[in-house]
Structures are given as structure tokens and as C-alpha cells.
N, C-alpha and C positions, 0 to 999 in steps of 0.2 A: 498207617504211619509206622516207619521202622522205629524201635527203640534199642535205645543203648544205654549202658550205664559207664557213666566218664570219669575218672580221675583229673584228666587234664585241667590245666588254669583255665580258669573267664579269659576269652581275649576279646578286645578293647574293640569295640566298634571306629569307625577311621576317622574319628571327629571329636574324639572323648581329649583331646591335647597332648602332650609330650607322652604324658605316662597314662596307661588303662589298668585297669585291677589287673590284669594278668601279670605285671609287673611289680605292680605292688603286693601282691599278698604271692608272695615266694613259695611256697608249700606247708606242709605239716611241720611245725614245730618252729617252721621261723618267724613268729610273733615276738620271741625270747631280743630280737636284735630288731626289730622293726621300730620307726616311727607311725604309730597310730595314726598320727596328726594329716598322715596322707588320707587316711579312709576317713577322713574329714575335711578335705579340698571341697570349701564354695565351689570352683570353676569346675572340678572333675563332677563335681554332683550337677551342676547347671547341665552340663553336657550329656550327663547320664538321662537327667528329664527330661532332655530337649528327644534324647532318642528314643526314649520310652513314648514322645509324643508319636515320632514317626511309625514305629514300628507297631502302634497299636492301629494307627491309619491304617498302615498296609493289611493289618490282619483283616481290616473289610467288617468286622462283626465286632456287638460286644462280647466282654474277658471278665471274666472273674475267676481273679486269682485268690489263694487263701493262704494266711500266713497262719504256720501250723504254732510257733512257739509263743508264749505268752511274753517273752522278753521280747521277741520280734514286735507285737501287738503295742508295746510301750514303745519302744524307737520308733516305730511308723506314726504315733500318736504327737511324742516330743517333738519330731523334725517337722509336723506336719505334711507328712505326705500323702494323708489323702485327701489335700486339699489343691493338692499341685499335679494329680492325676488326670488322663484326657477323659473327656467327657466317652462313658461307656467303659470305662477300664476301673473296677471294685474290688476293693482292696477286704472282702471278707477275716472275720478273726476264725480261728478254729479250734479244736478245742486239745491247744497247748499248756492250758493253768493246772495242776494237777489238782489240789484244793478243789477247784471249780468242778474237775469232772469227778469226783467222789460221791459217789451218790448217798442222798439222804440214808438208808437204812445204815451204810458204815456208817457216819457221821453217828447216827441214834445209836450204834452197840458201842461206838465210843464213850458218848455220854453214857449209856449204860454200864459200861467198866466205873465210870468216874464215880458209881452211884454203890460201886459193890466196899463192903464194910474193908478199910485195911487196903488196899488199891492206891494205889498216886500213879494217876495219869502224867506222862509225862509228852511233849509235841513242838514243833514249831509254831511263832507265834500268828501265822496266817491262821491254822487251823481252830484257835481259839474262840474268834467271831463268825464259824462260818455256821450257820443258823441249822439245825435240823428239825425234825418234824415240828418239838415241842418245847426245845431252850437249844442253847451255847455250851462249850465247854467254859468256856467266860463266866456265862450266868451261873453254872458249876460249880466253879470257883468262888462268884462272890456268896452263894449257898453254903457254902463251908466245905465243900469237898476240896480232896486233895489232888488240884489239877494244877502242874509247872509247866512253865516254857524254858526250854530247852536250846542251845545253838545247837549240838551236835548229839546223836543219838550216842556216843561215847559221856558227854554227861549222864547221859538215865542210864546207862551202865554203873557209872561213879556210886551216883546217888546212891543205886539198891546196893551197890559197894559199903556203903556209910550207914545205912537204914535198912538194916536186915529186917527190922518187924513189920516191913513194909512192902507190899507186890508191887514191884516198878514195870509201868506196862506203859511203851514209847507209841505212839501210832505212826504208823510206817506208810506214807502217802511219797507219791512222785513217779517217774518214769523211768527210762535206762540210766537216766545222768545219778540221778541217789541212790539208785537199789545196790550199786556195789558198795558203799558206804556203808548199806543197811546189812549187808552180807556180811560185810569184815565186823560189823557190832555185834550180832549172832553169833562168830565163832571164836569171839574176845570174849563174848558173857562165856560162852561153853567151855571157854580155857581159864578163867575165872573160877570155874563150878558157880558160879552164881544160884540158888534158886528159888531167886524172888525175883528172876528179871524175865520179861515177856514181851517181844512185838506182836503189835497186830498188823498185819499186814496188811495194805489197802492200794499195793503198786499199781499200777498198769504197764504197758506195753503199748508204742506209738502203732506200727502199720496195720491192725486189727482196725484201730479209728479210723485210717487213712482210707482203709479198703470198703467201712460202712458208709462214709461220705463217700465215698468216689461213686459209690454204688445206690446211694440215696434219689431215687426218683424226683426230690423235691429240692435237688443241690444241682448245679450246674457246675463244676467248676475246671476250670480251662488250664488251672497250673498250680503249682505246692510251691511255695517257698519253707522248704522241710527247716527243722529244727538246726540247729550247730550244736547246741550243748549234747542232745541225744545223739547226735552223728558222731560226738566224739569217741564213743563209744562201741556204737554198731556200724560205725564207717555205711557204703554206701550198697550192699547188695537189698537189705530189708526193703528197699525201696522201689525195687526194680517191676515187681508187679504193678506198679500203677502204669508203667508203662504197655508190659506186656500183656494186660487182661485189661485195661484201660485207655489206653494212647494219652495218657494225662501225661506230661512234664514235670518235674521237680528240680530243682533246685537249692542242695544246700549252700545257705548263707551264714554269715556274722552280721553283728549287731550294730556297726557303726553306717554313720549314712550313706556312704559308699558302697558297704556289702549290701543293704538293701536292693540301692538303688540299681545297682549290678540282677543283680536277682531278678526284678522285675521288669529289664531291659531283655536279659536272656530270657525269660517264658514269653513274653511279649514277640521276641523274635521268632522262637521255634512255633507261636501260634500262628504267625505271619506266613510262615517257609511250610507248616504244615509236618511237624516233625515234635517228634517227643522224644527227652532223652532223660536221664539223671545225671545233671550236674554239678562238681563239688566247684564252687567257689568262695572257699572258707578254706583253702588247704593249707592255712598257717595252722588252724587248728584243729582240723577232721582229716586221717587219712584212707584211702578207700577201705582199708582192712579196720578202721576202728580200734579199739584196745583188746585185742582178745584174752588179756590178760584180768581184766574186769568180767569181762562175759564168762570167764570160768568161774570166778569168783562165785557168781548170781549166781551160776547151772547149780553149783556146789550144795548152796544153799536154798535156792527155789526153785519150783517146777511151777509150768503153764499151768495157770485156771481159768475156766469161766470166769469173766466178771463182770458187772453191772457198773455202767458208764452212765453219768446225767449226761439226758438228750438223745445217749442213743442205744440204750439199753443196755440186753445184756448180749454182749460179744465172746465168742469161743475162746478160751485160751490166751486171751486179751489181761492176763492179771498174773500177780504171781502166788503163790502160797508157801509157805516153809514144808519145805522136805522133812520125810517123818525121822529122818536120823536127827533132827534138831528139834523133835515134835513137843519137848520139855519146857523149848521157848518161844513154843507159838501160844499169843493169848485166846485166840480162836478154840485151841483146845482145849486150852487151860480153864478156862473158864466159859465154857460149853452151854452147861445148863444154867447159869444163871443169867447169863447175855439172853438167851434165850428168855427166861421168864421177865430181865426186869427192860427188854428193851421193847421200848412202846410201838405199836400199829405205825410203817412210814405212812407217812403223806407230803404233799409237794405245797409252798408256798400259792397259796392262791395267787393268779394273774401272773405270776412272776415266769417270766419264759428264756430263764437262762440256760437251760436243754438247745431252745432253738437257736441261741447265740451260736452257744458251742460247734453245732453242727453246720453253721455258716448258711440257715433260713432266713436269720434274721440280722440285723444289724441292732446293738443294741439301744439305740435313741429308738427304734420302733418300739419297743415294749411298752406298753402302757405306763408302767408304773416310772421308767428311764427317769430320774430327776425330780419324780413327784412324789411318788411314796419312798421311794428305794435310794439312795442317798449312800456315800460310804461311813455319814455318823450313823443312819438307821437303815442300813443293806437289808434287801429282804431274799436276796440271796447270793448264791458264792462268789458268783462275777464279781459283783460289788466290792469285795469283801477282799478278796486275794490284792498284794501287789501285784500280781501277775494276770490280773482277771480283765476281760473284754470291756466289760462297764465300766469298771475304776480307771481303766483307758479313756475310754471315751468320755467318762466325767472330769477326770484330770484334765484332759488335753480338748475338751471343747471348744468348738470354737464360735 
């Protein structure tokens, strides 16, 4: 299969009506003047299914495509679209939640900061219920530790601003779309002199995932409907090896039922025609170059690690860590030997197989526990737990 990687628009297959995405979604930045309300046409969406039904006929085999972002995982849940897909055409989730793919042992040196004398944890509030080995930062909290929720890691800046007697330590979970945020907060504490303020860092990096699934023996998967929020950032080369080391397709999208449905019409197509390519059709908001203007940001302040992904272990350089010219506001070093002593043996929720969600093995109504034990008042893991999580999907929007 030759591959490319494309900037051009989506164009409209000959039956989508007056106007096809290609039309409507103008390029990079012109969302600022658009009507939305287009990438939300009943009739352009009927048209779009109707050709999704054709084109997965023509491909002659089953598809399984995988929706890599967690927002994606909730529009596809809300519109109901994997309920209006052709028979043999699977709409797998992957492992887009950031929350979700943090593996337990972060999770436990987190709780373990929250446990060290004079410390306030500070985090978004997904991370607060997401279970690790042996409590919550939640249960934490109601313990009498000093654990806050936070909108923006520029509050846990504030705060240790306000409460010097106090080690202000943020935990720093997400992908390409936060880590600049998390960058620019690192060299605001450092222009502050702050020094009581500490991230832990727990980022990751998308095509490291992309590249273990693609390569996963026990995944099949036929197409990527890649991220938008990460694309805005790393624009579209990161992506280019699944094609050229994998003949796999992708597709950046947006989030309204239009850009979906566009997405899943084009890898449906290119399955069909027997061709793989990388296509942006989101170029209101992603342009091939990305922001390189954030990506220095991050280089600035982070360098590639190893890191340990739930579900798919540990991946090379799939993570980030603070550079040691900022090594004063990493909590990792800061507090080195006591993470160490006081954070407990990991271990993985019994029965719970939000790993194999992740990694798109499973679908999550198969897990045993889906709606019996596991529940989003009593998650028994992070799926559940995240707004952005494949279970809280699937329990929200069951049908």
C-alpha cells in the first residue's frame, strides 16, 4: 500500500448533498468564523452513514477501526454511532483518557506524596477517584490529608504562592494538548523563585501507543481516527509511521457528528481502494505543522522517558520527565527517598481489565465486572472513573 501523509481537505463523496466537509471545514484557524451548526446537518450525517454503509461493503472484509481520543469515545457514545454502524464495521476505544492510561504505581507515589508530613497535593478533579493499589487521592483527603483540586496548574503555583509552610506538588497527567501548559507552569514557579512548588510528572506521548497497538499481535486494527486536540499541536508527521511501517490509515478528526462521521467514511474508503494515507480533516483546527511554538515550550522543559502505560506496559520514551536544569521542581527528585519508602507494593484491581479496553482487546461491556461491580458511584477502575474514560462511555450512553 503506498502511504502519504495529506494536509488537503476531506472531499465529499458524490452523494453527501450540496455541501461535503471539504467545504465546510475551511482549514486551520477557520473555526473563529464558521457555523458549527453545519458539522451538525441530520441530512449531511444520514449521507455520510449511508456511505459508510457502502464503502465498508466494498472493502469485502471486516474493519476495525479505533478511536484514539477519549472526547472522540464520548461523541461516538452521545450520537450513537455504534449503533448505526454496518454489520462487521467496530468502532474500538483506545487508549486516548490520559487518567486512564496512568498506571497504578504513579497513581500510589501520588498518594504517597499526599501522605508525606507538610505536602498538599494539588490535581484535576478526574484524578481524585481514580483507584490505586490501596486508596484514592479522595479517600486521602477525606483521611485528613492535604489533597486540592485545582482548574489550572497556575493555581498550585498561587497557592504555594500564599502558603509558603507548605510543599505544593501538582500531578502532571495528559498528552501533547496539557504538557505545554505544564511547561509554561515550571518556568513561571522558576521565575517566581518558588521553593515549595513541585510537579510530578506523569505525561505521556501519543505515537509510542499507537505504534504498540498497531504492532500488538492480539489487535487487528484497520484505521486510527487520531486525536484533534493532540494534532493541534504535533500537526500530522508523528503519525506517518503507521503508515509506512504498518500500511494502517489515519485520520485526523473533530468532534462534532460530521467530523466523525467524515473520518470513518474516509478509512472505510481507503480500506476499500486498499491504500493508507494520513488525513487531516479537522483543518479548522489542526495544521500539518502543528504549533511548534508549544513543542518548544515542552523540548525546553522535558526530555523523552521510558514510561509505564496501563494495558500496555512499559514503552520507550513514550513519557516525559523535567530536565535537570528545572530538577528543583521535579517532585520525583524532590522527594526521592520517601516516595520510595512510603509508597506501597503496586498491584492491579482484581478482574478489572481496563488495560485491555485501552489497548482495543476488548470492548468494555465484555469485562466481567462492566455494570456489576464497577459502576461510575463504585469504579473499580480508571475507565470508569475519567469523564474521558471508555467505560464511563459506554455506561453513560448504553443502550
Amino acid at each position: 500500500m503506498g502511504g502519504q501523509v495529506t494536509g488537503s481537505p476531506v472531499k465529499a463523496t458524490g452523494d453527501m448533498g450540496e455541501k461535503g466537509p471539504a467545504e465546510i471545514d475551511g482549514g486551520a484557524g477557520a473555526g473563529r468564523a464558521l457555523d458549527l451548526g453545519a458539522f451538525r446537518n441530520p441530512q449531511l450525517a444520514r449521507d455520510l452513514i449511508a456511505a459508510i454503509n457502502r464503502t465498508a461493503e466494498e472493502a469485502g472484509r471486516p474493519l476495525n477501526l479505533m478511536e484514539v481520543c477519549g472526547t472522540h469515545t464520548m461523541s461516538i457514545g452521545r450520537y450513537g454511532f455504534r449503533s448505526v454502524m454496518p454489520a462487521g464495521l467496530t468502532l474500538l476505544s483506545g487508549p486516548g483518557c490520559p487518567v486512564c492510561v496512568t498506571a497504578n504505581g504513579d497513581i500510589d507515589r501520588a498518594i504517597a506524596l499526599a501522605r508525606i508530613p507538610g505536602v498538599t497535593v494539588t490535581t484535576f478533579g478526574d484524578m481524585m477517584r481514580v483507584p490505586g493499589s490501596t486508596s484514592t487521592l479522595a479517600a486521602e483527603k477525606a483521611a485528613g490529608r492535604d489533597v486540592r483540586m485545582v482548574y489550572s496548574p497556575l493555581d498550585a503555583v498561587d497557592l504555594a504562592e500564599r502558603e509558603t509552610d507548605r510543599q505544593v506538588v501538582f500531578i502532571a497527567v495528559g498528552f501533547e494538548t496539557t504538557a505545554p501548559a505544564i511547561a509554561a507552569t515550571v518556568l513561571e514557579a522558576q521565575a517566581r523563585r518558588l521553593a515549595n512548588f513541585s510537579v510530578f510528572c506523569a505525561h505521556k506521548t501519543t505515537p509510542p501507543a499507537l505504534r504498540a497497538i498497531a504492532d500488538d499481535p492480539e489487535t487487528k486494527i484497520d484505521g486510527f481516527i487520531l486525536p484533534g486536540h493532540v494534532s493541534t499541536i504535533t500537526g500530522l508527521a508523528p503519525y506517518r509511521f503507521l503508515v509506512d511501517e504498518f500500511g494502517i490509515p489515519g485520520v485526523v478528526t473533530g468532534f462534532e457528528p460530521v467530523d466523525i462521521l467524515t473520518s470513518i467514511e474516509l478509512l472505510c474508503r481507503m480500506a476499500a481502494r486498499g491504500e493508507a494515507r494520513i488525513e487531516n480533516a479537522y483543518r479548522r483546527g489542526v495544521s500539518a505543522d502543528g504549533n511548534p511554538v508549544a513543542r518548544a515550550l515542552v523540548d525546553q522543559v522535558f526530555k523523552p522517558c521510558d514510561a509505564v502505560w496501563r494495558g500496555l506496559g512499559a514503552l520507550p520514551a513514550s513519557g516525559l520527565a523535567v530536565r535537570s536544569a528545572y530538577a528543583d521542581l521535579d517532585a520525583r527528585r524532590r522527594f526521592g527517598a520517601q516516595l520510595d519508602q512510603l509508597t506501597e507494593p503496586t498491584r492491579e484491581p482484581a478482574g478489572c481489565r481496563c488495560g485491555d479496553v485501552l489497548r482495543g482487546a476488548i470492548t468494555p461491556s465484555a469485562c466481567p465486572l462492566f455494570g456489576r461491580v464497577c459502576t461510575p458511584e463504585h469504579p473499580v477502575g480508571p475507565c470508569m472513573v475519567s469523564s474521558e474514560g471508555s467505560c464511563a462511555a459506554y455506561w453513560r450512553y448504553r443502550e
